[in-house]
Short mmCIF file of the C-alpha atoms (twelve columns), coordinates in Angstrom:
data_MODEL
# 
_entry.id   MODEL 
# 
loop_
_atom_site.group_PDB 
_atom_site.id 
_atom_site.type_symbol 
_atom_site.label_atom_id 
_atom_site.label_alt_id 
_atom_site.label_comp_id 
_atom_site.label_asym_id 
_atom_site.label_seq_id 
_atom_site.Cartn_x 
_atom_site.Cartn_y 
_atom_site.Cartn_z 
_atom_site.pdbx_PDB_model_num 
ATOM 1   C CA . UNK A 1   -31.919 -67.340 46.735 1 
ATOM 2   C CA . UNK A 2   -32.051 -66.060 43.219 1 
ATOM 3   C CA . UNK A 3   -29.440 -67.485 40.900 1 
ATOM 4   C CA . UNK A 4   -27.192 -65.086 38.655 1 
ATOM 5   C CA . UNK A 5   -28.010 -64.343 35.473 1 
ATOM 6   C CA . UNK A 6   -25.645 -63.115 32.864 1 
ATOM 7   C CA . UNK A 7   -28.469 -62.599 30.288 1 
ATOM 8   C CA . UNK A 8   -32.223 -62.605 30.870 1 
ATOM 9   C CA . UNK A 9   -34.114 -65.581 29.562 1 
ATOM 10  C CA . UNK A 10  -36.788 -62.973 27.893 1 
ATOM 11  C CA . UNK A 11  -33.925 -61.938 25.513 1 
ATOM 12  C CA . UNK A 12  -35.046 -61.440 22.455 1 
ATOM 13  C CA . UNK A 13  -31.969 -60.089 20.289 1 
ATOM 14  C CA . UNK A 14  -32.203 -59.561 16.417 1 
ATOM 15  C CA . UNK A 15  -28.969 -61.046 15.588 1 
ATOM 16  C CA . UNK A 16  -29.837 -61.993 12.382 1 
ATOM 17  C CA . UNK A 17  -29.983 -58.300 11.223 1 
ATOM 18  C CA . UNK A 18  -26.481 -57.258 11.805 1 
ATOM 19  C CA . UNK A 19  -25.312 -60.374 9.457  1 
ATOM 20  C CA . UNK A 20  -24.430 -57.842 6.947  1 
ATOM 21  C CA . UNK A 21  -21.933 -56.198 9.553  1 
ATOM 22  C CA . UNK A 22  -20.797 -59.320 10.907 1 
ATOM 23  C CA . UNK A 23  -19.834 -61.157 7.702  1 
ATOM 24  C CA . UNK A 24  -17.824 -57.736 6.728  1 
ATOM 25  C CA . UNK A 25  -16.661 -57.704 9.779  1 
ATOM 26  C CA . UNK A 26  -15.268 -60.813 9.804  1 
ATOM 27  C CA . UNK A 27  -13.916 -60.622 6.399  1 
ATOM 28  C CA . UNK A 28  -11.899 -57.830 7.311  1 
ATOM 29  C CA . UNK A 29  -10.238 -59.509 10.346 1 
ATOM 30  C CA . UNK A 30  -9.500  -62.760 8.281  1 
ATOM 31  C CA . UNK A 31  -7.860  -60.322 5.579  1 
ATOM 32  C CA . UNK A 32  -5.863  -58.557 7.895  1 
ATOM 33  C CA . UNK A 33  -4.464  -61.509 9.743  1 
ATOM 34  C CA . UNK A 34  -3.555  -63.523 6.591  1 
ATOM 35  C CA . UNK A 35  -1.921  -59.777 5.733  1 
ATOM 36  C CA . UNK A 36  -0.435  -59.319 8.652  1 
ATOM 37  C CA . UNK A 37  1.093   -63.127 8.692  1 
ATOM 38  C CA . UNK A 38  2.576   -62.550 5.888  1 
ATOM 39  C CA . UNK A 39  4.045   -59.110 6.156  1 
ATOM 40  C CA . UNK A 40  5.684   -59.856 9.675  1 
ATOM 41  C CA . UNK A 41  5.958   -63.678 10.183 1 
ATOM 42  C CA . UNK A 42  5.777   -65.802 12.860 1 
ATOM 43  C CA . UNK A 43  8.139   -66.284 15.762 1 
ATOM 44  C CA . UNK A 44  8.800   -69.652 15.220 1 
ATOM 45  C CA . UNK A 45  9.919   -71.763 18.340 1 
ATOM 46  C CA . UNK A 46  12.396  -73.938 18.469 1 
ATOM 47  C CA . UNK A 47  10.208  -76.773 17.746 1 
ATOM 48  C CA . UNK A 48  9.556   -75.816 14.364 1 
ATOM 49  C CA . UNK A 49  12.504  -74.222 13.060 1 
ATOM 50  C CA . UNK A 50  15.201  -76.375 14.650 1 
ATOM 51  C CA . UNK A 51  17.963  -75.211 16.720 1 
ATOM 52  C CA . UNK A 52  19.505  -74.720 20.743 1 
ATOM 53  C CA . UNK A 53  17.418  -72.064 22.799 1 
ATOM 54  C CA . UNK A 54  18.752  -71.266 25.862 1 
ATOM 55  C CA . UNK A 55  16.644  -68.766 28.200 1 
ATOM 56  C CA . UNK A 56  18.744  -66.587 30.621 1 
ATOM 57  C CA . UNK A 57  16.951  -64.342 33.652 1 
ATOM 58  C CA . UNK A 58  18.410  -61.230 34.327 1 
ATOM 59  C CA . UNK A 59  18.347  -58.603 37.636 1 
ATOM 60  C CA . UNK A 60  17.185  -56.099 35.020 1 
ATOM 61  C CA . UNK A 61  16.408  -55.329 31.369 1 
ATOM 62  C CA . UNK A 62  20.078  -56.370 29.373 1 
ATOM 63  C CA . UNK A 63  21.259  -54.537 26.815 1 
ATOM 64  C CA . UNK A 64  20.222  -56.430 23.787 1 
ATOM 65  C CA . UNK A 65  22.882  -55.552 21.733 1 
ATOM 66  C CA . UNK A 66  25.879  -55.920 24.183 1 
ATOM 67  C CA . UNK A 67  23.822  -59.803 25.240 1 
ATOM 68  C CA . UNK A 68  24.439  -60.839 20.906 1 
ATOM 69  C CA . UNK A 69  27.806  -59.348 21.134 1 
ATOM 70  C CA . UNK A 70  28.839  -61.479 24.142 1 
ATOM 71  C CA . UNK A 71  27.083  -64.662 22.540 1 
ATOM 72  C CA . UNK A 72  28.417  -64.019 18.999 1 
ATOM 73  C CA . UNK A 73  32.232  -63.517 20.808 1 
ATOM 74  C CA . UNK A 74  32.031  -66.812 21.358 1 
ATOM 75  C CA . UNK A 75  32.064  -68.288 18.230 1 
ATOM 76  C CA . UNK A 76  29.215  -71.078 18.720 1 
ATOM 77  C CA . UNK A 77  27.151  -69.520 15.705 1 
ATOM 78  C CA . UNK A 78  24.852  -66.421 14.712 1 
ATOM 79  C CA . UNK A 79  22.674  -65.922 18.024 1 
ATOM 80  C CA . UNK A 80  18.678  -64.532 17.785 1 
ATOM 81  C CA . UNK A 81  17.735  -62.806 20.972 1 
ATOM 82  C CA . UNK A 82  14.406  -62.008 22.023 1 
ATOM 83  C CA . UNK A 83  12.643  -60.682 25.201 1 
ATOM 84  C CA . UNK A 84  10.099  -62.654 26.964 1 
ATOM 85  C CA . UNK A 85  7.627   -60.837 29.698 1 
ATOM 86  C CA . UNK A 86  9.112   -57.767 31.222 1 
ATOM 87  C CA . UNK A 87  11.951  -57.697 29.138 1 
ATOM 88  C CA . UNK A 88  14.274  -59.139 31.735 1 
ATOM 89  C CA . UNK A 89  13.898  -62.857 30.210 1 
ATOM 90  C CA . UNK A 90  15.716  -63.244 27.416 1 
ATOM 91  C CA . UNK A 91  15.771  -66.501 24.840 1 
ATOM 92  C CA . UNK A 92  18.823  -66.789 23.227 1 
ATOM 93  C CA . UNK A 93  18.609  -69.027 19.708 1 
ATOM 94  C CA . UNK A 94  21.698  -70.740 18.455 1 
ATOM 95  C CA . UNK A 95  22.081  -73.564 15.375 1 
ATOM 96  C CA . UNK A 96  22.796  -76.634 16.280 1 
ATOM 97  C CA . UNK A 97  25.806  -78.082 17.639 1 
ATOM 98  C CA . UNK A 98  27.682  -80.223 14.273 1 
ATOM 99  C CA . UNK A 99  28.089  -82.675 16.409 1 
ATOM 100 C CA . UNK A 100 24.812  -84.527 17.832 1 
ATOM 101 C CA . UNK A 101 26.029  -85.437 20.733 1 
ATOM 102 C CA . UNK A 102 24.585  -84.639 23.978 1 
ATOM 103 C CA . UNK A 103 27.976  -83.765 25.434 1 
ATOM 104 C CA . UNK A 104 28.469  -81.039 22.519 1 
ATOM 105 C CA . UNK A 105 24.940  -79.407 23.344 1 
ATOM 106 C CA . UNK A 106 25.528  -79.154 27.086 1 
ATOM 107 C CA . UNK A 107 29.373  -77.491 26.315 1 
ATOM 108 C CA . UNK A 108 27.399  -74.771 24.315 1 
ATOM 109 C CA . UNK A 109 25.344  -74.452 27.217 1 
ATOM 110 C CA . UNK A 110 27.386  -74.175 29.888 1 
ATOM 111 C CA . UNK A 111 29.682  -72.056 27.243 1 
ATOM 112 C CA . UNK A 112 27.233  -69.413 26.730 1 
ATOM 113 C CA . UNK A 113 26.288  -69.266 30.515 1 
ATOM 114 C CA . UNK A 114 29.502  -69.001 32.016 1 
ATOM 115 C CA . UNK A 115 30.146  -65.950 29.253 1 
ATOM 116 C CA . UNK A 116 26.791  -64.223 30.089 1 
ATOM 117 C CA . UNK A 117 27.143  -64.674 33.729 1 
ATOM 118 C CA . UNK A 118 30.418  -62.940 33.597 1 
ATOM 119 C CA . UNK A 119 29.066  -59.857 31.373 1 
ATOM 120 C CA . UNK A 120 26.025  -59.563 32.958 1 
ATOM 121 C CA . UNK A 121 26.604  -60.276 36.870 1 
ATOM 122 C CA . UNK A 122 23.100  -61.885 38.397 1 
ATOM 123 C CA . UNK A 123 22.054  -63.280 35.608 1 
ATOM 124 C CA . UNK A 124 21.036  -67.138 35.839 1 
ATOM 125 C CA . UNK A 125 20.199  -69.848 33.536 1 
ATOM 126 C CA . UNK A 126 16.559  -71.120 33.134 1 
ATOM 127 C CA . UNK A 127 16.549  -73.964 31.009 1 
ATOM 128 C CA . UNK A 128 17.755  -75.286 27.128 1 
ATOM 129 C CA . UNK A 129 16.004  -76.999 24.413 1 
ATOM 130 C CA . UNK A 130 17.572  -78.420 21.625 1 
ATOM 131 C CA . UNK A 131 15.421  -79.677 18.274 1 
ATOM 132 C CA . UNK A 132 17.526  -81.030 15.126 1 
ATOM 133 C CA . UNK A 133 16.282  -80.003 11.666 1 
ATOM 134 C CA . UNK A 134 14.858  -83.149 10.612 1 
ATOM 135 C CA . UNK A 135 12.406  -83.541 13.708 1 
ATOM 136 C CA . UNK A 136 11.567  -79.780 12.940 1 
ATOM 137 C CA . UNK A 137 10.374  -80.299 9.893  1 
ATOM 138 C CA . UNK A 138 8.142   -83.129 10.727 1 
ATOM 139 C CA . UNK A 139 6.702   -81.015 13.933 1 
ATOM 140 C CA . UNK A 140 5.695   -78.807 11.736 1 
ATOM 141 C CA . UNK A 141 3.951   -81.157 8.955  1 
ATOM 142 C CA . UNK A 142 2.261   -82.992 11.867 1 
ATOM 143 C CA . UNK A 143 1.312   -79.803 13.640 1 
ATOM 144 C CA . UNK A 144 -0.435  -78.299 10.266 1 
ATOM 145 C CA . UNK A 145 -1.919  -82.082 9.741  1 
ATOM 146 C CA . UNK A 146 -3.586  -82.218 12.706 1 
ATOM 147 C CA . UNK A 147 -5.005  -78.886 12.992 1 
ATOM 148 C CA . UNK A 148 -6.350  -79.367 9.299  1 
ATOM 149 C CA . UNK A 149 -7.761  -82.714 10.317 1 
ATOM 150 C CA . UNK A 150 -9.712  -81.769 13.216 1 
ATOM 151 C CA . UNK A 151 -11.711 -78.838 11.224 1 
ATOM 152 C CA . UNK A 152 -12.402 -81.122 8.263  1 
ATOM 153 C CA . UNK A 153 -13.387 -84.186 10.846 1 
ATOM 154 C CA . UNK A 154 -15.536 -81.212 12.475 1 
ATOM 155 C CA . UNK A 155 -17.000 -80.007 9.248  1 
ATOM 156 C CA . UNK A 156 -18.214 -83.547 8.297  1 
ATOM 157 C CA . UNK A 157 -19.487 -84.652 11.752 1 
ATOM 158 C CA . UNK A 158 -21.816 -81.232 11.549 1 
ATOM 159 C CA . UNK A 159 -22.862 -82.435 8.140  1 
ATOM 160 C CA . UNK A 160 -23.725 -85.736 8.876  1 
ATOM 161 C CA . UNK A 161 -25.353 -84.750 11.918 1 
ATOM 162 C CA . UNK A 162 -26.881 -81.779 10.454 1 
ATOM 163 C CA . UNK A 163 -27.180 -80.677 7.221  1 
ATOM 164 C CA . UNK A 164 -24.436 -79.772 4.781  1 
ATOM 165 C CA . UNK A 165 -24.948 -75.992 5.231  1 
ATOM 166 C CA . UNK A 166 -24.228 -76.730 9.364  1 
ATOM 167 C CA . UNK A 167 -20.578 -78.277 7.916  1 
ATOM 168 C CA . UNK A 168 -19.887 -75.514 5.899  1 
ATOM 169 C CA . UNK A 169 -20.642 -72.321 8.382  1 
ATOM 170 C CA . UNK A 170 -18.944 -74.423 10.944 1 
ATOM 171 C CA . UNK A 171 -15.776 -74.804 9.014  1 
ATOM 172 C CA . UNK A 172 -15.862 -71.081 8.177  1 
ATOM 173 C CA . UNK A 173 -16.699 -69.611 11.618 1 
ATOM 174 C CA . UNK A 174 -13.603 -71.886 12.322 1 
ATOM 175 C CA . UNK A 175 -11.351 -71.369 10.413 1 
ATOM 176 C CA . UNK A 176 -11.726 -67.362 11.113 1 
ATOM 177 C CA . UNK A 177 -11.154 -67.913 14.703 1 
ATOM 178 C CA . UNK A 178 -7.664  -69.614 13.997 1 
ATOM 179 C CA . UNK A 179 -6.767  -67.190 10.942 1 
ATOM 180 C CA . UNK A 180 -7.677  -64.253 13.388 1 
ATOM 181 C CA . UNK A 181 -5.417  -65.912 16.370 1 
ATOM 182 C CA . UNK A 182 -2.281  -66.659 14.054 1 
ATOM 183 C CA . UNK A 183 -2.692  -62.938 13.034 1 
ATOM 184 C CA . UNK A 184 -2.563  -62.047 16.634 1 
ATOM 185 C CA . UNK A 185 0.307   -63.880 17.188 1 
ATOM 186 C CA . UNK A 186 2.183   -62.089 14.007 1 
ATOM 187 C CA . UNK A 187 1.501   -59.096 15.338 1 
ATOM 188 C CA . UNK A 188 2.726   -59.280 19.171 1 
ATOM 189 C CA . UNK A 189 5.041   -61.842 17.987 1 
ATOM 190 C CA . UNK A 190 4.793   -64.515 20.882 1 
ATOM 191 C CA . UNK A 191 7.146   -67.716 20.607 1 
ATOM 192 C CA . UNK A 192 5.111   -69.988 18.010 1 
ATOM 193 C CA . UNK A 193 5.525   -73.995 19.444 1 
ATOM 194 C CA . UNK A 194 3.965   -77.268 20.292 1 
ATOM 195 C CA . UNK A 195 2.198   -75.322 22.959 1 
ATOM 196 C CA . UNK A 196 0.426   -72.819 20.707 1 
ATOM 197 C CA . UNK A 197 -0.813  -75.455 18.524 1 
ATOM 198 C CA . UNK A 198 -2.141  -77.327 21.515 1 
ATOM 199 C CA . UNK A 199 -3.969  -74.238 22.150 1 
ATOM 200 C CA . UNK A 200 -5.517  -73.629 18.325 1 
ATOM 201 C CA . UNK A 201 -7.015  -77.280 18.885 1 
ATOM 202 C CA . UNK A 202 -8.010  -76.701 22.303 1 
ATOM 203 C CA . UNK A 203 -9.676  -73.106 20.170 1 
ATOM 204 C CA . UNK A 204 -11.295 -75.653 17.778 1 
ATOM 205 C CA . UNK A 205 -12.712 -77.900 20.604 1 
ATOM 206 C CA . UNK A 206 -14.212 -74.883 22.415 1 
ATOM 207 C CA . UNK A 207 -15.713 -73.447 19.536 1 
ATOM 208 C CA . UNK A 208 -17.259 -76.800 18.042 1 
ATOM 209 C CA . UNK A 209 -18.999 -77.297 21.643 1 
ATOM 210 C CA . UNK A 210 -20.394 -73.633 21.439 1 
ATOM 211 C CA . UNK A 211 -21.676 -73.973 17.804 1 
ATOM 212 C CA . UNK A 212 -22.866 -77.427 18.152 1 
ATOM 213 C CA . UNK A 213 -25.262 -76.496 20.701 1 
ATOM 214 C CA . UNK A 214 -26.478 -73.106 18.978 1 
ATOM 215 C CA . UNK A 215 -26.810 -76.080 16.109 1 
ATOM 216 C CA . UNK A 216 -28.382 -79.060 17.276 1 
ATOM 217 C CA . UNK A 217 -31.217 -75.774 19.056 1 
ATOM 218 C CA . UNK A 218 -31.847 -74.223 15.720 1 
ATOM 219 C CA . UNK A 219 -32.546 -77.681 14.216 1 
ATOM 220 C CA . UNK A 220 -35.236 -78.314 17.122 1 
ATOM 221 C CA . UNK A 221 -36.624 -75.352 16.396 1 
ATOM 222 C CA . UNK A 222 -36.820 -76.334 12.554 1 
ATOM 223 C CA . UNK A 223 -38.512 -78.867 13.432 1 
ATOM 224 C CA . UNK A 224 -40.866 -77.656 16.465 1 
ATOM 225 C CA . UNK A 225 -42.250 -74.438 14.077 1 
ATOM 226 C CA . UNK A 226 -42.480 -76.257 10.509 1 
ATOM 227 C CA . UNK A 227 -43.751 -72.699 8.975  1 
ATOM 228 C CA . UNK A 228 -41.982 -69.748 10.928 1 
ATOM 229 C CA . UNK A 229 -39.458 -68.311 8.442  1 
ATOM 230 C CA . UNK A 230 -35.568 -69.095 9.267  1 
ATOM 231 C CA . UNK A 231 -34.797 -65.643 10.074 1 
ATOM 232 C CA . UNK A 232 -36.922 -65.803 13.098 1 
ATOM 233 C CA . UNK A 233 -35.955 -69.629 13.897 1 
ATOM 234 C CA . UNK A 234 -31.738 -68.395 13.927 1 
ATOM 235 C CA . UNK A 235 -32.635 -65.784 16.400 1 
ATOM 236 C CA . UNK A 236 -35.268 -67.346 18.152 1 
ATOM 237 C CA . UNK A 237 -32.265 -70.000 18.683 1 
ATOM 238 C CA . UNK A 238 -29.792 -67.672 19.625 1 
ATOM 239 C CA . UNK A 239 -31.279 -66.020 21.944 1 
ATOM 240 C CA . UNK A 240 -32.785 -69.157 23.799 1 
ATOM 241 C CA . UNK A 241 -28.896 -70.478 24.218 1 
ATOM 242 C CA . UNK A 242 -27.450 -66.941 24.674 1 
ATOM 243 C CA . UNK A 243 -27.642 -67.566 28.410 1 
ATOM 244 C CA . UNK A 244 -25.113 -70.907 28.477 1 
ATOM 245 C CA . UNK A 245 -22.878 -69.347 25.795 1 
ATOM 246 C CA . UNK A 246 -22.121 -66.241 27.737 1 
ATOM 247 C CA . UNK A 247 -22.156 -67.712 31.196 1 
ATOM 248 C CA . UNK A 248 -20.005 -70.387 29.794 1 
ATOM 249 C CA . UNK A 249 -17.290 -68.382 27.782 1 
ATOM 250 C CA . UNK A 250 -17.728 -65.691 30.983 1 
ATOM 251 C CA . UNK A 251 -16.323 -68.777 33.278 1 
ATOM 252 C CA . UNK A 252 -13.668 -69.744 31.095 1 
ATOM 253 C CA . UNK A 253 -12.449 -66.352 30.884 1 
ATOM 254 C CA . UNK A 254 -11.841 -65.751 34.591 1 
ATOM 255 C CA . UNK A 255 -9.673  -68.610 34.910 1 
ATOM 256 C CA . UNK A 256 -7.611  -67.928 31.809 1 
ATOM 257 C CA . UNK A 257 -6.981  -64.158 32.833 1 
ATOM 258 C CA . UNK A 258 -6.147  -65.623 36.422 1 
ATOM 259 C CA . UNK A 259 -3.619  -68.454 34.289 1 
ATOM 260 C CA . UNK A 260 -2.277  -65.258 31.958 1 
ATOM 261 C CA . UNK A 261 -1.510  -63.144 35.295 1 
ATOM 262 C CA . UNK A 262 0.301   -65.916 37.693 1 
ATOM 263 C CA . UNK A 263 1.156   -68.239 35.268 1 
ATOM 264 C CA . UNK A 264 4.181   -66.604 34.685 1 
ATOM 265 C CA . UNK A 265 5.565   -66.191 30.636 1 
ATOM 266 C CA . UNK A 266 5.772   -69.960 29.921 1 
ATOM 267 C CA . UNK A 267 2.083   -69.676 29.392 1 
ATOM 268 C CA . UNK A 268 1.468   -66.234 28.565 1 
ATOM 269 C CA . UNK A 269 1.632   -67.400 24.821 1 
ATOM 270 C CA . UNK A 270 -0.697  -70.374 25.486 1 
ATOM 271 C CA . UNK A 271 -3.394  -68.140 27.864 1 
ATOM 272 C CA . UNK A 272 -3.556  -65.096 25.241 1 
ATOM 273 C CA . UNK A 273 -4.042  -67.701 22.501 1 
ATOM 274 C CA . UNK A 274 -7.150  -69.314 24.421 1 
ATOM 275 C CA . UNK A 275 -8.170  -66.001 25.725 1 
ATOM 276 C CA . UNK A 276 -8.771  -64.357 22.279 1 
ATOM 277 C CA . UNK A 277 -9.842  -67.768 20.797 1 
ATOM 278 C CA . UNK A 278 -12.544 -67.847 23.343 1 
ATOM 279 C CA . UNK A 279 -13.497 -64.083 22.421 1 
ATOM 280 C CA . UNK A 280 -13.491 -64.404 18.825 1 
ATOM 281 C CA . UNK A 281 -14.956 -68.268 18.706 1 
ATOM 282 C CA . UNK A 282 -18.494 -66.837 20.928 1 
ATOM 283 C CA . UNK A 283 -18.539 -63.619 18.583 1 
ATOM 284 C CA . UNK A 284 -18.645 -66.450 15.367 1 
ATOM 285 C CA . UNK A 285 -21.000 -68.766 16.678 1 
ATOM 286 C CA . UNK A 286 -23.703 -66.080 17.367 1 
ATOM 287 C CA . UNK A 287 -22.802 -64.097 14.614 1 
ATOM 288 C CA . UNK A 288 -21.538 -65.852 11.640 1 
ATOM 289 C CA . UNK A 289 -21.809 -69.360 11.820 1 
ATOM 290 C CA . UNK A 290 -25.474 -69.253 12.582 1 
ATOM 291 C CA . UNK A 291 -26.534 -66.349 9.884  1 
ATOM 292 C CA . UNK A 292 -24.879 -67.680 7.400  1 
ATOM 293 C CA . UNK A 293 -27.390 -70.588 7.342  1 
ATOM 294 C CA . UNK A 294 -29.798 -68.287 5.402  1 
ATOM 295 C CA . UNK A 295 -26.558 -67.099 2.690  1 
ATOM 296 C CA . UNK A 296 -26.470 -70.964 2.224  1 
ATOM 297 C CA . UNK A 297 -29.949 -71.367 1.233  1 
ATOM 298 C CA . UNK A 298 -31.812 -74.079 4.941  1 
ATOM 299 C CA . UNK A 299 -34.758 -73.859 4.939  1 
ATOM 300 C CA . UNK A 300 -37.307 -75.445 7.837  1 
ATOM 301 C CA . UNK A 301 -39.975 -77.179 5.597  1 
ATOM 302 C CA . UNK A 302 -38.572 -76.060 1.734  1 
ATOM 303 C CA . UNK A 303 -41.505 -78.705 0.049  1 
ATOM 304 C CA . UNK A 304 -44.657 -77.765 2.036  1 
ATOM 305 C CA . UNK A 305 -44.350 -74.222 1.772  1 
ATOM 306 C CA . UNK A 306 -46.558 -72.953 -1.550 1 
ATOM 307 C CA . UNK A 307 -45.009 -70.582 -3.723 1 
ATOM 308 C CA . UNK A 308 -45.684 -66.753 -2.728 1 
ATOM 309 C CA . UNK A 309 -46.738 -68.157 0.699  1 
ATOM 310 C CA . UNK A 310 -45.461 -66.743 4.012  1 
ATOM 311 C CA . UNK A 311 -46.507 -67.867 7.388  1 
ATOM 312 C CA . UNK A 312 -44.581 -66.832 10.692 1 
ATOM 313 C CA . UNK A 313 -47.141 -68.643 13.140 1 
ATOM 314 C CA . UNK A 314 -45.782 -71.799 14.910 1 
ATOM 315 C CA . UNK A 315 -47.809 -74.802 14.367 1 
ATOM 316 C CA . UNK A 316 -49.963 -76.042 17.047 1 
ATOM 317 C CA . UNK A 317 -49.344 -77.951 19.626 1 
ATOM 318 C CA . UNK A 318 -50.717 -81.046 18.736 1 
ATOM 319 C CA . UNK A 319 -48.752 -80.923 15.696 1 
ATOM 320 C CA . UNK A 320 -45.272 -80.161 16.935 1 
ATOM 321 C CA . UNK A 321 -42.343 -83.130 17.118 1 
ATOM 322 C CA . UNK A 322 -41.741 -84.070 20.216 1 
ATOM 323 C CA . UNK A 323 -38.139 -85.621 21.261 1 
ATOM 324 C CA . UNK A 324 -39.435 -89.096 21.630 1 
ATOM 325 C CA . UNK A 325 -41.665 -88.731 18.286 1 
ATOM 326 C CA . UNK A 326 -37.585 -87.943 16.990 1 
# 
């Protein structure tokens, strides 16, 4: 029985000469999503901006204005509306209660239901979450902390493990997939939360794991062919992992789209996150992260290489380092 094969293990793709592309490429996504952020925001959740969200499912798509006018009637502060999914979901964002206590949150509740039940007949409550202003504000700084500290902790494990240039084109290839996602998330404006920044270090852990390997085979290769030029080593690489980073991100990609369709629009945010982290993190580790080793100046063998000197044969045999000789 033959096995499947995404990509043919004779592959033998020149990446390494559309690096001018890519790297323009890539700058132009990462200036477009840091534009886009900041034209159009984020759709902060409730976890980050504080507040009482209450989600209400209706028969059919509510009139949105008619929905604030019934919440604002009822004098429990300024409401923010906005449609989840088909339209028919509706999260309905409300400031805080004065009072903290529990009793106060669940009157607003059951407040706002009762009124919207009675204007809009059919319609049913989903759930409430309530986040003060204080905790907010410390989601947020320990949301940004963490997603900062795992792509410095990532940049120096590469360089210790590596070299310094493996740190640095894995913290750029990085931090484009996440600049790329947020500027995704500006645009369609998905609900921003916890859940989203569970995703963007779920993004980071994929994409480490991808580059890592492309890594750890290019440094091999360094090693194995002492005076083949790095151009050739990259794609040489490349192309020898191309088949496990396509079958892989192919795999994860079915069972995301099959999350996104039937896992209803509590997850929608979190599976389109992953989805297009996934896309964009394979597209940087073949074509960024790994070209932009030459921009950063490895070299295989830099001292036994005479000046004016080029030789693209792989050294013998006899004279290669095996794993156990590392």
């Amino acid at each position: 029985m033959r096995l499947l094969k995404l990509v043919r293990d004779d592959t033998n793709i020149d990446f390494v000469r559309l690096r001018g592309w890519a790297f323009g490429l890539t700058l132009l996504l990462t200036v477009l999503a840091v534009g886009v952020t900041f034209a159009k925001g984020l759709n902060l959740g409730v976890d980050f901006v504080g507040g009482l969200m209450i989600e209400e499912s209706f028969p059919t798509k509510p009139s949105m204005d008619r929905l604030r006018t019934v919440v604002d009637d009822l004098g429990v502060g300024e409401a923010n509306l906005q449609a989840v999914g088909d339209g028919r979901t509706v999260t309905i964002r409300l400031p805080v209660p004065s009072s903290t206590d529990e009793g106060a949150t669940n009157a607003v509740v059951r407040k706002v239901e009762a009124a919207v039940g009675k204007a809009f007949p059919g319609a049913t409550f989903s759930r409430y979450d309530t986040v003060s202003g204080k905790v907010s504000g410390e989601l947020i700084r320990n949301g940004l902390l963490a997603v900062v500290l795992a792509v410095l902790g990532i940049g120096l494990f590469a360089i210790f493990r590596f070299e310094w240039q493996f740190g640095i084109s894995t913290i750029v290839a990085i931090v484009h997939d996440l600049l790329v996602t947020l500027g995704f998330f500006a645009i369609t404006q998905f609900e921003l939360d916890l859940t989203i920044i569970a995703a963007f270090l779920t993004i980071i852990g994929y994409s480490i794991n991808d580059k890592i390997v492309i890594d750890d085979r290019i440094r091999e290769n360094m090693r194995r062919y002492r005076k083949m030029e790095m151009r050739d080593i990259i794609n040489l690489s490349v192309n020898e992992t191309l088949p496990r980073t396509v079958m892989t991100s192919v795999t994860i990609l079915l069972a995301l789209f099959a999350l996104l369709m039937l896992g209803g629009h509590v997850l929608r945010g979190f599976t389109a996150a992953m989805i297009l982290g996934i896309v964009v993190g394979t597209y940087s580790s073949i074509y960024v992260s790994s070209s932009l080793l030459i921009t950063l100046g490895l070299r295989a063998e830099p001292n036994r290489e005479k000046p004016g000197t080029t030789d693209k044969r792989p050294v013998p045999e006899a004279e290669r380092i095996t794993p156990r000789e590392r």
